[in-house]
Structures are given as structure tokens and as C-alpha cells.
GUKOL-256418 format. One record per residue (C-alpha): residue number from 0; residue in one letter; x, y, z. Coordinates in steps of 0.2 Angstrom, whole numbers. Layout:
<atoms>
+-----+----+-------+-------+-------+
|   i | aa |     u |     v |     w |
+-----+----+-------+-------+-------+
| NUM |  A |     X |     Y |     Z |
...
+-----+----+-------+-------+-------+
</atoms>
This chain:
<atoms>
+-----+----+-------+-------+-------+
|   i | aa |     u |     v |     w |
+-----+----+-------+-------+-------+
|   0 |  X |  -129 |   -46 |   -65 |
|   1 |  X |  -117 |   -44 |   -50 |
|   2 |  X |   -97 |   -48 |   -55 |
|   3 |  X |   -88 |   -61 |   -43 |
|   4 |  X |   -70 |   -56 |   -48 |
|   5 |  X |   -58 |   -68 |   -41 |
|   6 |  X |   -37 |   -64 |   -40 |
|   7 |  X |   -33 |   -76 |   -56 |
|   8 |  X |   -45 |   -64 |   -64 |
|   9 |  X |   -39 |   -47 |   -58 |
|  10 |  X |   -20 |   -55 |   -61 |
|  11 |  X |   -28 |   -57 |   -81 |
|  12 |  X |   -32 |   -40 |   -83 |
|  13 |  X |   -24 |   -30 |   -70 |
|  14 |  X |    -5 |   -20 |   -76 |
|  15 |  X |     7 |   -10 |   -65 |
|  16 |  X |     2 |     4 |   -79 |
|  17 |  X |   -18 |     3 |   -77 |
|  18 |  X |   -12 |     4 |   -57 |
|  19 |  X |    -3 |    20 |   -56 |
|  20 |  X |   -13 |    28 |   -68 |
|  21 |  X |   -31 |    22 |   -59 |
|  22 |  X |   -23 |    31 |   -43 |
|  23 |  X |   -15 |    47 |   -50 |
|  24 |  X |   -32 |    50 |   -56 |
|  25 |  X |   -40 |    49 |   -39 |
|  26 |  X |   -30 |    56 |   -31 |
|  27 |  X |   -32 |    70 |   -41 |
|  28 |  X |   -50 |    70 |   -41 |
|  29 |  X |   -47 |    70 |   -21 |
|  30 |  X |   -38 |    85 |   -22 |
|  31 |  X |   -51 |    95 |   -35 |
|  32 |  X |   -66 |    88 |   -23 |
|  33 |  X |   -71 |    76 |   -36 |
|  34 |  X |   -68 |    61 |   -24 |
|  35 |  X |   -69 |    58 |    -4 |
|  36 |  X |   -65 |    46 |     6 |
|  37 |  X |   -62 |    41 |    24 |
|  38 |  X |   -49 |    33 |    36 |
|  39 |  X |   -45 |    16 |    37 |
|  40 |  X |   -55 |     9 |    54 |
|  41 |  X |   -50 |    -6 |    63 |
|  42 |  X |   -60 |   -15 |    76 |
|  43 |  X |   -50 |   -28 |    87 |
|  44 |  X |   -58 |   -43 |    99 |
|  45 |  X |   -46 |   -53 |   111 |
|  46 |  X |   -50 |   -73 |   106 |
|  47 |  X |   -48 |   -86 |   118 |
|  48 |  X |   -29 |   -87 |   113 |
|  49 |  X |   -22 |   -74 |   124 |
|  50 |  X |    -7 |   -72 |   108 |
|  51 |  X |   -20 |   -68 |    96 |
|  52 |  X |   -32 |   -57 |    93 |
|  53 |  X |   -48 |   -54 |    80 |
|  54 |  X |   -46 |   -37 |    69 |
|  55 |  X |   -58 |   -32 |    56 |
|  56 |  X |   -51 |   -18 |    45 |
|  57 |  X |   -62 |    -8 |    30 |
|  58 |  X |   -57 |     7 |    22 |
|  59 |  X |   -71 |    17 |     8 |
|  60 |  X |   -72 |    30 |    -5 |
|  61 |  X |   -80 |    34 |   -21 |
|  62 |  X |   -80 |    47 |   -36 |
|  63 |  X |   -92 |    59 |   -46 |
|  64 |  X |   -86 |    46 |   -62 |
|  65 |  X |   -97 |    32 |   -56 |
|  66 |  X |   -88 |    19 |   -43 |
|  67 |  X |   -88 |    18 |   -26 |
|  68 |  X |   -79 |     6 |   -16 |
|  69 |  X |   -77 |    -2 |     3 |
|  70 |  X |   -63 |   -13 |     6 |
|  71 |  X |   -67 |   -25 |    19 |
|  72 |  X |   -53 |   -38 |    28 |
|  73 |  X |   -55 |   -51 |    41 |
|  74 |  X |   -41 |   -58 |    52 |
|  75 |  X |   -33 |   -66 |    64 |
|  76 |  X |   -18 |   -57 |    69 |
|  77 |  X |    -3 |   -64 |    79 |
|  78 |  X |    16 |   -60 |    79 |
|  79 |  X |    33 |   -72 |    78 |
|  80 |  X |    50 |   -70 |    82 |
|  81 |  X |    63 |   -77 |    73 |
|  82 |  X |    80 |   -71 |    82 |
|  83 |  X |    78 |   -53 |    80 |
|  84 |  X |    66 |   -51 |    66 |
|  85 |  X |    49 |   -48 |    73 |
|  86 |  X |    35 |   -53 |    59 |
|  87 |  X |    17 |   -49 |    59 |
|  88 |  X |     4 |   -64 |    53 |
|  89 |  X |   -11 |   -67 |    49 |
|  90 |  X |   -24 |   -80 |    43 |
|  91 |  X |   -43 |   -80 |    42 |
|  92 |  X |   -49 |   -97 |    47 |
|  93 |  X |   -30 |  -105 |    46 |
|  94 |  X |   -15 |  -102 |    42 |
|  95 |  X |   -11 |  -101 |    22 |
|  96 |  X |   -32 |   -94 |    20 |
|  97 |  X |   -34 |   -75 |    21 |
|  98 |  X |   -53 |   -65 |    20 |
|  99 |  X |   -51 |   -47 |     9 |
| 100 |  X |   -65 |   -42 |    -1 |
| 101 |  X |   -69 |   -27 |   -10 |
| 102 |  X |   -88 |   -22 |   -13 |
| 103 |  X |   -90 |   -11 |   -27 |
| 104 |  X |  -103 |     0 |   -33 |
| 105 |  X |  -113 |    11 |   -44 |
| 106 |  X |  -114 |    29 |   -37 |
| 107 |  X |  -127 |    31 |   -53 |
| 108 |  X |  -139 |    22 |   -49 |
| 109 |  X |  -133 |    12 |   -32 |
| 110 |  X |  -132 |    -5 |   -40 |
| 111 |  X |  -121 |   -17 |   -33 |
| 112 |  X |  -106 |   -21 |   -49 |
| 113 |  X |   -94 |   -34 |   -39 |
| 114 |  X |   -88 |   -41 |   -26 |
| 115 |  X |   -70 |   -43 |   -28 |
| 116 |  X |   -54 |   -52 |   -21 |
| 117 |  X |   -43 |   -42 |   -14 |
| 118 |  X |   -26 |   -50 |   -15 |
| 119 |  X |   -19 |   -47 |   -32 |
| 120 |  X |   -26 |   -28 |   -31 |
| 121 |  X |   -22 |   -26 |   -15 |
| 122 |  X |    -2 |   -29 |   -18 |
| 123 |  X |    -4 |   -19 |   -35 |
| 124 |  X |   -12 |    -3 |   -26 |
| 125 |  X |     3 |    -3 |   -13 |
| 126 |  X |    18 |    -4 |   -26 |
| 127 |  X |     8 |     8 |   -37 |
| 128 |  X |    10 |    19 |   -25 |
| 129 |  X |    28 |    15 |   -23 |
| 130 |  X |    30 |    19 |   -41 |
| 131 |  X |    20 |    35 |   -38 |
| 132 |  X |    32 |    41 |   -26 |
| 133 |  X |    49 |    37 |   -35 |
| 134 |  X |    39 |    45 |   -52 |
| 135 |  X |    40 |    61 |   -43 |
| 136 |  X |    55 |    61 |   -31 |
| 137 |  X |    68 |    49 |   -38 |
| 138 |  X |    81 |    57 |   -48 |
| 139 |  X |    75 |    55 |   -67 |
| 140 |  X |    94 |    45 |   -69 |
| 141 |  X |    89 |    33 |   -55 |
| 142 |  X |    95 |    15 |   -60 |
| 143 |  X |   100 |     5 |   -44 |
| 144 |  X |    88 |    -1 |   -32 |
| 145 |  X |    92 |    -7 |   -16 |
| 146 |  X |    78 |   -21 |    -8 |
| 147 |  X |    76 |   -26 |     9 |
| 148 |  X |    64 |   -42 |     6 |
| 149 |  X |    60 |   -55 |    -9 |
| 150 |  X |    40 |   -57 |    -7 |
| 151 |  X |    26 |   -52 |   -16 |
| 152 |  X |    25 |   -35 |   -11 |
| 153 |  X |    45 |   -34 |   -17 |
| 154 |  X |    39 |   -40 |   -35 |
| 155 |  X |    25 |   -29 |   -38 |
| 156 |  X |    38 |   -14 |   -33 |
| 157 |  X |    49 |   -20 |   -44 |
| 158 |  X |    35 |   -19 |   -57 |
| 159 |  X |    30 |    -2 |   -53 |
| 160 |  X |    49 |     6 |   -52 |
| 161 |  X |    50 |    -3 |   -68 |
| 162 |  X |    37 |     6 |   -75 |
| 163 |  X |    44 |    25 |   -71 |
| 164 |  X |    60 |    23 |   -73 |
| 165 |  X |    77 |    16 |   -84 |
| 166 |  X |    81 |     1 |   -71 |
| 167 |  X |    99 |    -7 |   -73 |
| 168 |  X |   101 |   -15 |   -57 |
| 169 |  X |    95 |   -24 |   -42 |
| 170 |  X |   102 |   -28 |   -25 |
| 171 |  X |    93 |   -37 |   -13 |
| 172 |  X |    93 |   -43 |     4 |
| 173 |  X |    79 |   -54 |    14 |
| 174 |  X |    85 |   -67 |    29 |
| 175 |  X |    82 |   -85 |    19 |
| 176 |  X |    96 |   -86 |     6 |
| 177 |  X |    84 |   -97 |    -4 |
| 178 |  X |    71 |   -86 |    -4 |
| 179 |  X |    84 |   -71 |   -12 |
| 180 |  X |    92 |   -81 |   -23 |
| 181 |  X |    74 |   -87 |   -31 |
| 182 |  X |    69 |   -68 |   -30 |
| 183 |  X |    85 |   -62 |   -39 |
| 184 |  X |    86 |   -76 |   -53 |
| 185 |  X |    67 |   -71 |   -58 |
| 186 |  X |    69 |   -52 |   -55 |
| 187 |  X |    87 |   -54 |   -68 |
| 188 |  X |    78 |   -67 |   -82 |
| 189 |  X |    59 |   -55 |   -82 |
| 190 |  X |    69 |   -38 |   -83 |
| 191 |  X |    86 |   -41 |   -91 |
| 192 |  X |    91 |   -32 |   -77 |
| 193 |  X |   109 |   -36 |   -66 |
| 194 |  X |   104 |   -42 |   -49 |
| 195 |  X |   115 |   -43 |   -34 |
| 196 |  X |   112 |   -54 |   -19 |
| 197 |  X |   119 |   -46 |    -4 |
| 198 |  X |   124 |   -58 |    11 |
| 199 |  X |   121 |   -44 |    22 |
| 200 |  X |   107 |   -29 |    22 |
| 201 |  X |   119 |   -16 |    24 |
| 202 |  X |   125 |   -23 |     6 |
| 203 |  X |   110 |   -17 |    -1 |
| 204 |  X |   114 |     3 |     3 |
| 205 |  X |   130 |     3 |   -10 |
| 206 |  X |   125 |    16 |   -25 |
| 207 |  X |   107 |    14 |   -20 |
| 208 |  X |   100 |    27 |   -32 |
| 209 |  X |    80 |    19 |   -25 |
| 210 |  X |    81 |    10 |    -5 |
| 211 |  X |    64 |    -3 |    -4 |
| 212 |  X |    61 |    -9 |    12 |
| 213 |  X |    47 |   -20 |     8 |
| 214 |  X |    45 |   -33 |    21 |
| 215 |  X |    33 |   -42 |    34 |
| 216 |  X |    41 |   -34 |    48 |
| 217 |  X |    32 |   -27 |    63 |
| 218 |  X |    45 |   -16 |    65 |
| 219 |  X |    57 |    -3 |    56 |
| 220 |  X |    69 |   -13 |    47 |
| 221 |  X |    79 |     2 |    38 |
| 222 |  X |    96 |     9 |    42 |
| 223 |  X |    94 |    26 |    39 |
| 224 |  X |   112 |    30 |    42 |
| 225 |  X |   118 |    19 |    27 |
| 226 |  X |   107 |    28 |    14 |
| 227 |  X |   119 |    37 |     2 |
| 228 |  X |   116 |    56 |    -6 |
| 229 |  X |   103 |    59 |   -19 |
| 230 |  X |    93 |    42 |   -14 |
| 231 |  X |    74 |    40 |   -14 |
| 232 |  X |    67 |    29 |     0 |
| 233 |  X |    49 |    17 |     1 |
| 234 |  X |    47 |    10 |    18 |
| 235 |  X |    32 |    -3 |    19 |
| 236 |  X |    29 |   -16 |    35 |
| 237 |  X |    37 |    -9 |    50 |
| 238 |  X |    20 |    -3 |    54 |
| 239 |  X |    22 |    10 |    39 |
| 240 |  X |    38 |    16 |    49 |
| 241 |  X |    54 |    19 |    44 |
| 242 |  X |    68 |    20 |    57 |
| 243 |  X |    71 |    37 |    66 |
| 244 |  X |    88 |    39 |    56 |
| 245 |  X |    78 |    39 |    40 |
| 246 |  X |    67 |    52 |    44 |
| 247 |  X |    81 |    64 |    51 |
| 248 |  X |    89 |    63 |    35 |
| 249 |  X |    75 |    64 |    25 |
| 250 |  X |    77 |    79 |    14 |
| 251 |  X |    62 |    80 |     7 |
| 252 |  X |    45 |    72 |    13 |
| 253 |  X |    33 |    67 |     0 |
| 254 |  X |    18 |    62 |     8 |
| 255 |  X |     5 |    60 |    -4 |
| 256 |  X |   -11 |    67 |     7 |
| 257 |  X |   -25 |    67 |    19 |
| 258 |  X |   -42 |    61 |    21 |
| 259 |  X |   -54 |    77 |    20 |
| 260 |  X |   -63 |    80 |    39 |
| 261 |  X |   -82 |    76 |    36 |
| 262 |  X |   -93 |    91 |    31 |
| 263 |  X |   -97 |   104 |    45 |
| 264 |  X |   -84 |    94 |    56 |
| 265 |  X |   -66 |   102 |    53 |
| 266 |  X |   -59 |    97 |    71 |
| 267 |  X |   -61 |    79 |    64 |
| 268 |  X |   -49 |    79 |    52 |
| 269 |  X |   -36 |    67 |    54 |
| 270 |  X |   -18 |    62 |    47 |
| 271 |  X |   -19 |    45 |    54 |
| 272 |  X |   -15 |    28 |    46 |
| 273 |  X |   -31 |    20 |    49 |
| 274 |  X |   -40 |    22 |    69 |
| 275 |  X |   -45 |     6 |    81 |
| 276 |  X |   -57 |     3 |    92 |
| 277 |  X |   -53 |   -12 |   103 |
| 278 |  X |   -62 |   -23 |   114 |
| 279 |  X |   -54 |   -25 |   130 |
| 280 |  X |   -45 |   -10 |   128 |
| 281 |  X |   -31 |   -13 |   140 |
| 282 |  X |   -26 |   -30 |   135 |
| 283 |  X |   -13 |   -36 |   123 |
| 284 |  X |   -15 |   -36 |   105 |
| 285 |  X |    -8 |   -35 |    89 |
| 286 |  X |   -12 |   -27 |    71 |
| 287 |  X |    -5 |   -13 |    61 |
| 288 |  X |    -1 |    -2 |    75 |
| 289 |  X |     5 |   -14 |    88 |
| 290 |  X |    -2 |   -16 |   104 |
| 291 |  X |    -2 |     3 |   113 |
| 292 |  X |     4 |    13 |    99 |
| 293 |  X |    -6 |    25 |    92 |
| 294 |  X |    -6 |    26 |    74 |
| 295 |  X |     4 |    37 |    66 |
| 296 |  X |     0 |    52 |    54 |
| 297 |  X |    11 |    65 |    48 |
| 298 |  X |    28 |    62 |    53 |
| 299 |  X |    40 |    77 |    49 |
| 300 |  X |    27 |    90 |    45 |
| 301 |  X |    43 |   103 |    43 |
| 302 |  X |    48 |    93 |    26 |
| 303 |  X |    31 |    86 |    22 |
| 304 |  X |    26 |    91 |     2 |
| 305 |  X |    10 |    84 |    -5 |
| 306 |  X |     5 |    79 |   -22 |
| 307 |  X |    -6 |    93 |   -24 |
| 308 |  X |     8 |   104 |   -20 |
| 309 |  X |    17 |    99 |   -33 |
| 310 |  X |     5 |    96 |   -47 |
| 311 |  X |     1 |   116 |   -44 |
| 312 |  X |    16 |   121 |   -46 |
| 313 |  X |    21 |   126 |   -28 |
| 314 |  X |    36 |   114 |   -27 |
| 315 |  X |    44 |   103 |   -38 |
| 316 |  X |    48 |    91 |   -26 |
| 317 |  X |    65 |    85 |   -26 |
| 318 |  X |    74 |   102 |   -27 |
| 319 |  X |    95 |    96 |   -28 |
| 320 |  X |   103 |    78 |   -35 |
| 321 |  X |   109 |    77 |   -18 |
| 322 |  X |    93 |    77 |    -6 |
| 323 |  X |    87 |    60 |     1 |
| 324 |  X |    68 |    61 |     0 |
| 325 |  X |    56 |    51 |     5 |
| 326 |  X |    37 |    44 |    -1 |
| 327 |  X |    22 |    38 |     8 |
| 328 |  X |     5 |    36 |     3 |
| 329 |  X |    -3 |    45 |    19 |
| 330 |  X |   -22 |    39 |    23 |
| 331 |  X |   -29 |    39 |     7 |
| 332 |  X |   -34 |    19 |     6 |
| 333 |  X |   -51 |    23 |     4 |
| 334 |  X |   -47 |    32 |   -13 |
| 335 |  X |   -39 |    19 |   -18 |
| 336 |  X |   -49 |     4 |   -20 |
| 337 |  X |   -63 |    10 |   -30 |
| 338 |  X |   -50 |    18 |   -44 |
| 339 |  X |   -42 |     2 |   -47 |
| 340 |  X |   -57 |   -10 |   -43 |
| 341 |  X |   -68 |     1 |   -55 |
| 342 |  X |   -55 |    -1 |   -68 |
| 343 |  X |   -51 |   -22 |   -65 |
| 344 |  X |   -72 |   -23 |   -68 |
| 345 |  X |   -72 |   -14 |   -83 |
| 346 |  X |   -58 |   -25 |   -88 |
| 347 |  X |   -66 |   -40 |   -81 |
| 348 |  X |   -82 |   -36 |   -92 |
| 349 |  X |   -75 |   -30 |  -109 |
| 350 |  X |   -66 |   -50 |  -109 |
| 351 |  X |   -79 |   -60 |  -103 |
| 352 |  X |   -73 |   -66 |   -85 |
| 353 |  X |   -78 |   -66 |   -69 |
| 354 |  X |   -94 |   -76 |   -62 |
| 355 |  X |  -109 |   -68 |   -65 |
| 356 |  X |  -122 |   -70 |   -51 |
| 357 |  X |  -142 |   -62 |   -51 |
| 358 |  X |  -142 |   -43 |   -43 |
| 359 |  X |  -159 |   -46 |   -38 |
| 360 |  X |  -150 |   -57 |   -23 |
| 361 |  X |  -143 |   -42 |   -15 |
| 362 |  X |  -159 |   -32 |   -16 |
| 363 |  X |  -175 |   -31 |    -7 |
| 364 |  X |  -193 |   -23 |    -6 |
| 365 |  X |  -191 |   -19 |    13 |
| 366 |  X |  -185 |    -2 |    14 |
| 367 |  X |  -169 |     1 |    23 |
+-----+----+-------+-------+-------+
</atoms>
């Protein structure tokens, strides 16, 4: 039988623990050439709304210990302005509804396990690998972490910081009061922790041992000059940016890795994000990388360290209480979704969830 696992059931099973340990291991595998995957591929179509545009994004891997995976997502993407914060949206057929999936398989035998929302994984993969990042970079006394943002991804990271290191205390900035003000009272009461709501985002920079920006924005919203000696920073939104202040002071640049070029192809590898192909090329569209921009890929290659480099031995990483470093996943989403997806349907399975529908539907006698 084929697994239909929906987020209330990922959420069920699903830890920050489980998360980060699900992706050190393939990454690892990655490294040992246990494991492949590839870039994440957008494809873009103008709609009739000259303000929106059609993207469909899916990124894929697998591993020699059975799974393999293909993320797939379908949106509508847009952008608003609120004063000076630029946001990216989206909705798959209106607002409030969104399309992610992941298909996940057997590389034993090619069966078809689940097909699997991706919404409660999806924000669990991205702070694991915040967590990942500070695990490895942070000062091991790192206690105060300083937030841009009060969503969900700002949750999850709190979960994952959490779960690597002796937290104390939170400060916190996003632009609706209300919305901080919930954040910080949940944050305080889940972790016993002291929260601070800041009134301004340059507040949050104060004995920051860990700086999150963790935000919607389509843009960089990071003041690199305000991060103090010795901090750790995790940048999502801002198309995966930080500002260019961060990445001049950036000590150290922990970016985790890069997708392997395809056999006999080695002038096709790529450092890139994920890649598009647009219809309509030359008009205007939104998405990850905003509309002209091309993705980026490694962005200080003189400070760039990878995991590899330091789970041989080679570097330690973070070499002096005083650097300011920096983490980033780099384009390795593919390996993602099947580690922690394989994990969620063995979870799913051992307690009985999930909606089991018959295999034979997805297969066929024609030969493909």
C-alpha cells in the first residue's frame, strides 16, 4: 500500500532531533558518494495577470539505504510592498492554499512509499539546517539569539538552536507588534527561556551570541554592520541573501556543499541555488531569484569551508571566539527531502497513520 501522509501526521512524528540527524546523515552520505542529488529547477509562465507569474519548482535525490525522493511545489507567485519591506507571496489556487508534495520511493525495488505533504517537513528541513550551521560554527557558550521575524520558519529555528545549544535568551524583532509580542510570550512559556521584544531591528544585534534573519522578505533584511564579535549568523528569505556588510565581515563561511556535476559532465557542475527556465523570458516575473537575477551560488569562495572539510579534519571551522561566521545550506535540497521524508514514513508506519491507498493505482502493464 501507497502512504498518503498529510502535515498533522508529519507534525505527529516529526522532532527537530529526528531532522538534524536525518540530514547530517545525507549529507554525509553525499560527501562518501553514498547519495546524489541535483539542483533545484524552476520553471516560470507569465499568467494573464501581468503582476503574477506561474512557477513550478522540484528538486530530487536518493541514497544506496533505500529512499528516494522528488519535492515537487506549484505556485502562484506575486510580491507586496508595505512601506519599505518588500514581501514575497504565494498561493496555489487562492490565497491561504498552497501545492508542495513530496513523492517518495523505494530505490529497492522502485515501489512507490508516499506521497507526502510538504509543509510541516519543509519548515523542519530549513531550521535543521539552521541548527546544523550553529552546531558547527556558534561558540559552544552561545546563549543569546538575536531574531528578525516571528513566523513559522522563526519557530522551527528556535526549535533547532534549542536542540544544539544552552539557550537563555531571545530578542526579537518582526514589523507587527502583535505578532512579536505572541511570538515572544510562546517562545518564553515553551522554553523557559527570557525573551526580549525589541521596538527596533537594530535592538536585536545587542550580545547576539546567534543573529536569525528568518523572514518572508524578498530582499536582504540584515544589518551586517550591527553584528557584534564572536556572533554566528542564519540568513533565510532575502532570496537566500544576506546583505553585503554581512558577507564582508563574515570571518568564516560555512557553506554546507554542492550538488555533484552528472557523470562524464564535470563542466556542468553548478554552485547554484536552484536554475529557471522561463517562458517569456524578457518579461517581468517573480520567484526565488527575482525577476533578472541570476541565482546565486557560492558567495565568498576566499572564506568558503564545507562540511566535509571539517568532518575530515582539515578545519575546525570556527577558529577564534571573536570571528563572525556564517552558515548556509548551499544547493543540496534534493538531499534533503528523501532523508527526512524516508524517516517521517518510517515513523508514520511504525504508529499506524497516514491513509493507506492501493499501489497497484500508480502502476501499469504498458511499458514505460
Amino acid at each position: 500500500m501507497t502512504l498518503i501522509i498529510n502535515n498533522d501526521d508529519v507534525a505527529k512524528v516529526l522532532t527537530m532531533e529526528d531532522t538534524i540527524a536525518a540530514l547530517e546523515e545525507s549529507y554525509r552520505n553525499l560527501f562518501l558518494g553514498e547519495a546524489v542529488c541535483r539542483p533545484r529547477i524552476d520553471i516560470r509562465i507569465p499568467t494573464s495577470n501581468p503582476e503574477r507569474n506561474y512557477q513550478f519548482g522540484s528538486m530530487e535525490g536518493g541514497s544506496t539505504g533505500g529512499y528516494f525522493a522528488v519535492r515537487m511545489k506549484s505556485d502562484i507567485i506575486y510580491e507586496e510592498r508595505n512601506g519599505d519591506v518588500v514581501t514575497q507571496e504565494k498561493y496555489c489556487t487562492k490565497p491561504g492554499l498552497f501545492c508542495g508534495l513530496i513523492f517518495l520511493t523505494s530505490i529497492e525495488n522502485g515501489e512507490p512509499l508516499a506521497f507526502i505533504n510538504d509543509g510541516f517537513l519543509q519548515h523542519m528541513r530549513v531550521a535543521g539546517d539552521g541548527g546544523i550551521g550553529v552546531k558547527y560554527m556558534a561558540r559552544k557558550d552561545a546563549k543569546v539569539v538575536g531574531m528578525l521575524g516571528s513566523g513559522g520558519m522563526a519557530r522551527d529555528h528556535m526549535a533547532s538552536f534549542m536542540a544544539v545549544r544552552n539557550i537563555e535568551k531571545l530578542q526579537v524583532f518582526s514589523p507587527t507588534k502583535a505578532n512579536r509580542e505572541a511570538f515572544a510570550s510562546e517562545m518564553a512559556a515553551k522554553y523557559n527561556i527570557e525573551v526580549q521584544v525589541c521596538d527596533r531591528p537594530e535592538e536585536i544585534y545587542k550580545g547576539a551570541d546567534i543573529v536569525a534573519a528568518l523572514t518572508d522578505s524578498a530582499v536582504p533584511v540584515l544589518n551586517g554592520a550591527l553584528i557584534e564579535q564572536g556572533a554566528h549568523v542564519v540568513n533565510i528569505g532575502g532570496s537566500g541573501v544576506p546583505d553585503a556588510e554581512t558577507i564582508r565581515r563574515a570571518d568564516v563561511y560555512l557553506r554546507f556543499g554542492d550538488t555533484p556535476a552528472p557523470v562524464g559532465r564535470p563542466e556542468l557542475a553548478l554552485d547554484d541555488e536552484y536554475i529557471a527556465w522561463e517562458a517569456r523570458p524578457a518579461s517581468r516575473k517573480f520567484g526565488d531569484g527575482r525577476w533578472g537575477k541570476k541565482a546565486h551560488g557560492v558567495l565568498a569562495p576566499e572564506k568558503r569551508i564545507t562540511l566535509a572539510d571539517i568532518w575530515s579534519g582539515k578545519t575546525p571551522g570556527r577558529t577564534s571566539p571573536e570571528q563572525i561566521t556564517w552558515s548556509e545550506r548551499g544547493n543540496l535540497q534534493g538531499a534533503q527531502f528523501y532523508a527526512v521524508a524516508g524517516r517521517v514514513y518510517e515513523l508514520v508506519k511504525a504508529k499506524g497513520l497516514g491513509y493507506e491507498i492501493p499501489t497497484e493505482m500508480f502502476l501499469q502493464t504498458i511499458r514505460n
